[in-house]
Backbone as CSV, one residue per row, in Angstrom:
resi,resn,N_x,N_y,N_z,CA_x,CA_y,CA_z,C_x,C_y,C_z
1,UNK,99.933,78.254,59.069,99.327,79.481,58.602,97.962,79.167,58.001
2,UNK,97.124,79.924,57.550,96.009,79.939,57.034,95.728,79.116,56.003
3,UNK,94.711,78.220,55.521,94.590,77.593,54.533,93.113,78.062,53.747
4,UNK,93.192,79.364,53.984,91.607,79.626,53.117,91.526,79.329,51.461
5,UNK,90.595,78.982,51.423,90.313,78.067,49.956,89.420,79.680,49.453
6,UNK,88.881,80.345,49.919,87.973,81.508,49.122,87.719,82.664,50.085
7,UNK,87.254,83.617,50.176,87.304,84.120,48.359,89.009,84.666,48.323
8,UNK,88.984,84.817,46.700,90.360,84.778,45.867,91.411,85.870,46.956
9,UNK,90.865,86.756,47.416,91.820,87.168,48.014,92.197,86.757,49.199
10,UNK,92.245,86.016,49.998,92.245,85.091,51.119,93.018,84.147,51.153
11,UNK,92.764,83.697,49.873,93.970,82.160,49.474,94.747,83.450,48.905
12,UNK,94.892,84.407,48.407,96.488,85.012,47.877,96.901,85.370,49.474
13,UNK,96.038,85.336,50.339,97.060,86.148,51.261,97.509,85.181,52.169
14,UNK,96.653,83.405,52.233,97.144,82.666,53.095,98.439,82.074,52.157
15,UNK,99.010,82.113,50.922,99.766,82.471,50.518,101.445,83.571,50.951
16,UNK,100.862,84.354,50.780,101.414,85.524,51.449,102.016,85.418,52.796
17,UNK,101.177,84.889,53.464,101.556,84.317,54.942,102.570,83.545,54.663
18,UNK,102.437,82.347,54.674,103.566,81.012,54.125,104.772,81.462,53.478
19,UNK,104.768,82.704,52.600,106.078,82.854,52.402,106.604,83.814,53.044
20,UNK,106.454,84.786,53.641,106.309,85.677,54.747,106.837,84.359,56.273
21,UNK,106.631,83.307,56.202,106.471,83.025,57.543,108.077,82.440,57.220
22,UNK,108.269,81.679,55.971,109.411,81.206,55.466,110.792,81.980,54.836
23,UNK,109.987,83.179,54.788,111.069,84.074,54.064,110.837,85.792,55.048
24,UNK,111.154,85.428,56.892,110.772,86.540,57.331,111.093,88.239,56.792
25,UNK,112.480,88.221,55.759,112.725,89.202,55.501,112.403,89.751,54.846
26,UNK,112.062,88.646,53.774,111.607,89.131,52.266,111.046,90.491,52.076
27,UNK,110.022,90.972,52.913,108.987,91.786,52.698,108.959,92.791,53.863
28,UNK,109.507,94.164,53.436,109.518,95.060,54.502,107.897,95.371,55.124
29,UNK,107.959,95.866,56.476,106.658,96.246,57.214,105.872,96.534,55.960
30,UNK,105.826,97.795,55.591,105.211,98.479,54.111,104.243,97.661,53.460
31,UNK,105.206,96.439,52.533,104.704,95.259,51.680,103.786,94.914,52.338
32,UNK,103.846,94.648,53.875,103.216,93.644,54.642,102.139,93.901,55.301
33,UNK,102.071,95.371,55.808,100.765,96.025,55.496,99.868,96.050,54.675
34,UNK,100.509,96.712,53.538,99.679,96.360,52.136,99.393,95.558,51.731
35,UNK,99.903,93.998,52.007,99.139,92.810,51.782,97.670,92.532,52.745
36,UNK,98.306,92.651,54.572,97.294,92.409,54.847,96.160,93.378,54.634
37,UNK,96.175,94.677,54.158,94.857,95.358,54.042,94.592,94.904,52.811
38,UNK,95.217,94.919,51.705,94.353,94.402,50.682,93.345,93.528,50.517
39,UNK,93.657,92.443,51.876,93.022,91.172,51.638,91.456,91.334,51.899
40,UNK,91.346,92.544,52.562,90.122,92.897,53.302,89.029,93.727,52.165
41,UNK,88.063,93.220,52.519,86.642,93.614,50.947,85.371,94.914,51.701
42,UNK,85.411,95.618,50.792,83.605,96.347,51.359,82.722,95.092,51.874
43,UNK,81.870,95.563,52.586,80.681,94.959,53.712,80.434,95.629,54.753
44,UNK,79.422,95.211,55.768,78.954,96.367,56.459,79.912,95.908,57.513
45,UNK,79.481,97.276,58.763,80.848,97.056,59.551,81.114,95.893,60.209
46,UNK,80.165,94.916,60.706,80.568,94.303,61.543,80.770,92.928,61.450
47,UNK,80.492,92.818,59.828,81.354,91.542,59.188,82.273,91.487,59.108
48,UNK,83.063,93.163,58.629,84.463,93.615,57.992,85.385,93.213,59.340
49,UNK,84.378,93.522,60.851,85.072,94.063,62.113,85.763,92.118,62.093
50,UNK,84.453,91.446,61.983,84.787,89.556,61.906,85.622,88.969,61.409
51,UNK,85.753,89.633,60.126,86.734,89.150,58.602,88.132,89.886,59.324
52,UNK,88.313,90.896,59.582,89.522,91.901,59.910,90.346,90.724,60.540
53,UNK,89.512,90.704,62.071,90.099,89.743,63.078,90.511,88.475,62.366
54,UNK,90.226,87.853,61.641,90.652,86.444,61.037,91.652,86.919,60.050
55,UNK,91.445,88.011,59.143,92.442,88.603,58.957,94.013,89.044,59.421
56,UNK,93.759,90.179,60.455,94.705,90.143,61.054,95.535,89.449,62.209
57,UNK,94.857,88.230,62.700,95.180,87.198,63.428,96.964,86.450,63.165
58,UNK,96.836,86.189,61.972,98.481,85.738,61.800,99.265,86.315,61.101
59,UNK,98.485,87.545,61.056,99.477,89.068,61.038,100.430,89.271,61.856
60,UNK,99.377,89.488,63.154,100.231,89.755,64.254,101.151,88.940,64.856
61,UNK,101.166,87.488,64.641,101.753,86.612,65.292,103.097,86.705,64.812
62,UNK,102.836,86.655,62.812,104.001,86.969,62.371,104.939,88.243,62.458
63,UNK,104.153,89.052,62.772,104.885,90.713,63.156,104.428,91.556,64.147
64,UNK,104.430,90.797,65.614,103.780,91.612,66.348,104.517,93.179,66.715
65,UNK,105.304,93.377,66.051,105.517,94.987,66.427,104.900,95.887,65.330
66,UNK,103.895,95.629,64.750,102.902,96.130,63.691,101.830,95.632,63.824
67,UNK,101.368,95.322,65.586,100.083,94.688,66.202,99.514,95.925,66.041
68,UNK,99.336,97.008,66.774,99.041,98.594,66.566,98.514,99.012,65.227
69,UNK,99.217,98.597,64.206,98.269,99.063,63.282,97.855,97.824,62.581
70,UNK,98.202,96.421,62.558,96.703,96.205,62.568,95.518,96.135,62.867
71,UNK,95.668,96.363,64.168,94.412,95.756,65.129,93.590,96.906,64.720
72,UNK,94.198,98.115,64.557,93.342,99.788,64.048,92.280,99.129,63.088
73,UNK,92.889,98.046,62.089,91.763,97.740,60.655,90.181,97.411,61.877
74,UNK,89.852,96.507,62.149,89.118,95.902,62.740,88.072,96.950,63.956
75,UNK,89.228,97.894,64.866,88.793,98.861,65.155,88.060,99.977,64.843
76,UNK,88.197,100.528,63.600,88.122,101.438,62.746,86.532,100.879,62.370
77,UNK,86.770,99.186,61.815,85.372,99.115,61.830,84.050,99.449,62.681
78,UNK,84.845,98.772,64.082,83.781,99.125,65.223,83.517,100.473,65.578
79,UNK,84.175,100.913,65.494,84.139,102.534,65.250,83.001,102.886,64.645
80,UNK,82.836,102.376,62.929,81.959,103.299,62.147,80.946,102.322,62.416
81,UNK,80.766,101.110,63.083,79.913,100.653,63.205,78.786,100.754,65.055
82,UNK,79.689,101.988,65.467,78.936,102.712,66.922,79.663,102.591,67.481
83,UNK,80.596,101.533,68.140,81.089,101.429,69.341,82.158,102.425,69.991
84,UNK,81.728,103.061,70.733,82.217,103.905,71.479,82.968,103.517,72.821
85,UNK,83.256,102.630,73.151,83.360,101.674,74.481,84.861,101.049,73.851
86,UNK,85.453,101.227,74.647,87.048,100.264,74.271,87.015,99.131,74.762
87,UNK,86.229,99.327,75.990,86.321,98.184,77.274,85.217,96.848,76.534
88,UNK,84.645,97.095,75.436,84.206,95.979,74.814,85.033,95.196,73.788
89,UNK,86.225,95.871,73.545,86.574,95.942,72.358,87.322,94.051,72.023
90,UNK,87.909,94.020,73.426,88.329,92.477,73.548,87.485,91.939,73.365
91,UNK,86.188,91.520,74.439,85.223,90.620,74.075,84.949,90.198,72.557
92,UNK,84.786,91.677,72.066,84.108,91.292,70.391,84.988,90.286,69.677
93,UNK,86.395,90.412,70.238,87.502,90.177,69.159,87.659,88.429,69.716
94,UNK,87.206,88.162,70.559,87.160,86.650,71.513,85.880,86.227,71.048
95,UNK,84.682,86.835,70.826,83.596,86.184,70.249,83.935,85.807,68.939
96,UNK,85.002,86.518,67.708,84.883,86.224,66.607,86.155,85.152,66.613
97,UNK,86.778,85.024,67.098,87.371,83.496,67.675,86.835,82.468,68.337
98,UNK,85.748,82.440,68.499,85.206,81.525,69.214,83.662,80.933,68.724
99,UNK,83.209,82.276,67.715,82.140,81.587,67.295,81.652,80.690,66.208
100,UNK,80.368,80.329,66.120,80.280,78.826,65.784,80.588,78.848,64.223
101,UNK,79.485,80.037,63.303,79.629,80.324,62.222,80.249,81.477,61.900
102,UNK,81.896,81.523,61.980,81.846,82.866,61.611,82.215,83.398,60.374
103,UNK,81.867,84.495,60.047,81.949,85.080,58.527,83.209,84.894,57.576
104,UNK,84.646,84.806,58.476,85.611,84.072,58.069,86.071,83.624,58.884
105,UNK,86.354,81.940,59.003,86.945,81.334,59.587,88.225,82.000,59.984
106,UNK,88.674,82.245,61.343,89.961,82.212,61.455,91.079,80.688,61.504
107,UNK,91.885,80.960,61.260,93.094,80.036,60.881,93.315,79.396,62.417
108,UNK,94.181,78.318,62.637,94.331,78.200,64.207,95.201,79.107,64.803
109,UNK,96.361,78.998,63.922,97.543,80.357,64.450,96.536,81.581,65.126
110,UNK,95.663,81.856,64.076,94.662,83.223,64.264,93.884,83.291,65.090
111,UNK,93.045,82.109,65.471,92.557,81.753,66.752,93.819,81.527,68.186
112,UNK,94.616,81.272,67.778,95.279,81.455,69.417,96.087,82.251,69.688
113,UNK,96.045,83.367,68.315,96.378,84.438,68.909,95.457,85.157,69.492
114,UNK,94.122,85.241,68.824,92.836,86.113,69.383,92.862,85.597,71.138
115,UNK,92.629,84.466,71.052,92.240,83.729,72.266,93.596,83.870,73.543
116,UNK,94.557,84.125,73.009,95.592,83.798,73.490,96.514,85.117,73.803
117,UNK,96.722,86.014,72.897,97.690,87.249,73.121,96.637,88.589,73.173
118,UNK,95.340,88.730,72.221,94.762,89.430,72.089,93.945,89.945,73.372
119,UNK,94.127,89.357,74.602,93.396,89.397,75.707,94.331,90.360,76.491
120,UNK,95.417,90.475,75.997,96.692,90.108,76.719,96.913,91.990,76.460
121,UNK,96.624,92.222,75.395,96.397,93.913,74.499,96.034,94.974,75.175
122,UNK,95.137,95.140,76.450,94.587,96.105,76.462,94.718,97.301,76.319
123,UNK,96.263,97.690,76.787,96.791,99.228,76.877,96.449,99.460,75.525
124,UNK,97.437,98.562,74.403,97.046,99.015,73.445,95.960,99.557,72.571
125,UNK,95.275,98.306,73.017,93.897,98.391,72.214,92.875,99.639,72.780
126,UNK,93.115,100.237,73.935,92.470,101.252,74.454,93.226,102.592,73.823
127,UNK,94.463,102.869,73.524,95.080,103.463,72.842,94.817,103.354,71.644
128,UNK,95.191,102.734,70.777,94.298,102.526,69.388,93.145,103.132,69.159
129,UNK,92.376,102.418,70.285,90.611,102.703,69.712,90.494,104.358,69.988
130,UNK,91.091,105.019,71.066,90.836,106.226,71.397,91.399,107.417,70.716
131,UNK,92.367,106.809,70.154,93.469,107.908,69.144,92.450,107.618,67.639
132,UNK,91.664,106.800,67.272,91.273,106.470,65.721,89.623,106.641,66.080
133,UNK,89.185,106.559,67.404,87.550,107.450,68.012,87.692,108.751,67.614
134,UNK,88.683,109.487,68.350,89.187,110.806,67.935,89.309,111.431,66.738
135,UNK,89.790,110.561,65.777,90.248,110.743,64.544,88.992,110.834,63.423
136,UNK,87.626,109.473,64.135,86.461,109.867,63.632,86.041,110.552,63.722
137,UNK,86.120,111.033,64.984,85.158,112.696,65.392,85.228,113.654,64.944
138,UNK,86.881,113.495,64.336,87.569,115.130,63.813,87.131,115.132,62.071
139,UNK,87.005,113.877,61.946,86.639,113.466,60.397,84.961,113.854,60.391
140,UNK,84.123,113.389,61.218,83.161,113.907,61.285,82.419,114.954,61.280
141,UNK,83.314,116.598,62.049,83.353,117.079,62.192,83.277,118.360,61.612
142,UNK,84.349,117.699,60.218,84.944,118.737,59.090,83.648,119.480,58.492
């Protein structure tokens, strides 16, 4: 699991992970949501969209039937940060696994899931992005 040393909420949640990974029951979906969004800070979108993905990376591995709403965190960013296009939506999420400096390191678990299952997403992730596009528009709208 994750070994982030900073910032403070990062090491509580690579934390969180480890006992979560050791104690699968411990912590209903709910808890486990609310951990991984907590871990996530204000910034503009497309750091948050960087951080999300390293974020939710060994989220999903550990609970992929609550892949759906995490992957929304990260989405949601790209969202308010323009992207209108679903069909980009993988690439972005494979560049922030793959690149050189990124804003938060992902974990390896987190990298091979990006690299590895996240490719693998699309229905979803086109579902996601289009049900929470929608959801901006209607928010926009008001």
């Amino acid at each position: 699991m994750p070994t982030w040393t900073s910032p403070p909420q990062l090491v509580a949640l690579a934390a969180f992970y480890a006992q979560a990974q050791a104690h699968p029951d411990a912590y209903s979906d709910a808890a486990f949501l609310k951990a991984v969004q907590a871990a996530h800070w204000p910034t503009n979108c497309w750091s948050y969209a960087e951080a999300s993905f390293a974020i939710i990376a060994p989220a999903c591995l550990l609970r992929p039937h609550l892949s759906a709403e995490l992957i929304a965190m990260p989405i949601d960013a790209m969202i308010a940060g323009g992207l209108e296009d679903a069909g980009q939506v993988i690439a972005i999420g494979l560049d922030c696994a793959t690149r050189q400096a990124p804003y938060v390191v992902p974990s390896e678990e987190g990298r091979r899931w990006l690299t590895q299952v996240w490719p693998t997403l699309g229905e979803m992730i086109e579902t996601v992005f289009q049900t929470r596009l929608q959801e901006a528009l209607a928010e926009d709208g008001e």
